[in-house]
Each structure stands twice: as C-alpha cells, then as structure tokens.
N, C-alpha and C positions, 0 to 999 in steps of 0.2 A: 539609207542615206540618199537625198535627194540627189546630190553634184554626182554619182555613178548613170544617172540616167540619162546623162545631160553630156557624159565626155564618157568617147569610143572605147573602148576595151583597149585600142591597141594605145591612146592618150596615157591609159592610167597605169599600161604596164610600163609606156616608153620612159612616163616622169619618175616613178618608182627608182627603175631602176638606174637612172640618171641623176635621181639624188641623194644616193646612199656615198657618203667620202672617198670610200675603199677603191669604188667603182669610178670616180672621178679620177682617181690617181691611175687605174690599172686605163681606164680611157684618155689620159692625158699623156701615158706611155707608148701607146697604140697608134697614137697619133704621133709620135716625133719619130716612131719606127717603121714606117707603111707596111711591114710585114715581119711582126715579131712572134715567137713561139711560147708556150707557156711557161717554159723553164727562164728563159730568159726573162722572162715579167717576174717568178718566181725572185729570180736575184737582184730583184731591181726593186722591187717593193715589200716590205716587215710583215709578209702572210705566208703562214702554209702553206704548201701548195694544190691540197684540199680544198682548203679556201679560197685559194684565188680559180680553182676549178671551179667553182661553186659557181663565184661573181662573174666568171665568164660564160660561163650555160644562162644566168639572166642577163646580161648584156644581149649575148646571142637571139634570147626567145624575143628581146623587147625591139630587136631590130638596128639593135645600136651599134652591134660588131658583127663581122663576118668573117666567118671560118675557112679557112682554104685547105681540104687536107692535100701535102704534096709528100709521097712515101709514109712515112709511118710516123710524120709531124705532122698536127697543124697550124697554120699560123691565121695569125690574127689582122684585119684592118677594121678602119672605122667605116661603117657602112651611112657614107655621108649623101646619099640619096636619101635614103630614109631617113636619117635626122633635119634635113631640110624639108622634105613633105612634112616629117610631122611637125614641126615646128611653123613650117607655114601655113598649116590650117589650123593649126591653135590660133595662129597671131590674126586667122581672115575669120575667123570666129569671133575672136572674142577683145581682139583690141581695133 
C-alpha cells in the first residue's frame, strides 16, 4: 500500500492505536486521573483486565501513555509531549 511509505512508522502506530473506542475510553480515563493504576481503570471501564492490559501495552508502544512503576504498581499518564509532536507533524505535513 502506497500511504505506509509516505507516513513514519511511529504515525501509523500513533493513529492505530488512538482509534480503536476501547483505547479512547481507557485514554479519556487517564486523562481525568493524571496518575491512575490498571485495577482502577479495570473498575471504571466494561473490560477484563486482560484486555485492558492488552490496550495499554499499545497505548504504551505508540507513545500515547506512560508508565510509571512506583513499588509493585504501575500507573498510568497521558504522554502529552508525544501526542502533541505527533499530531503537529501530521498537521505541518499534510494540512
């Protein structure tokens, strides 16, 4: 496919995973908590907690959240450096 040659590796993991529902709910949680832990995302949104390990290992990889481990938790923020870089070379690219 021609458009992978044309948008960075880290574009197509960032929108990926940024447009999956699941991942917009588990990031819209993240964001009203500046430092929330997986159980507690667990009880707050209708997913296993498999699954929301899951959606948070891509979040993680695509630069959208960042992990902090503090003892034998980790917690979660929105990694709002990186979504502003990538969002603003998208928008000096291509709009």
């Amino acid at each position: 496919t021609a458009m992978k040659h044309h948008c960075p590796i880290k574009w197509l993991n960032f929108f990926k995973a940024a447009c999956d529902n699941h991942r917009q709910q588990i990031l819209s949680l993240i964001s009203k908590h500046e430092n929330i832990n997986a159980s507690q995302i667990v009880s707050q949104v209708s997913l296993s907690q498999p699954t929301i390990s899951h959606h948070l290992k891509i979040l993680k990889e695509a630069n959208l959240i960042i992990a902090t481990k503090k003892g034998k938790e980790v917690f979660y923020s929105i990694d709002k450096k990186s979504i502003s870089s990538c969002c603003e070379n998208f928008s000096k690219r291509f709009a």
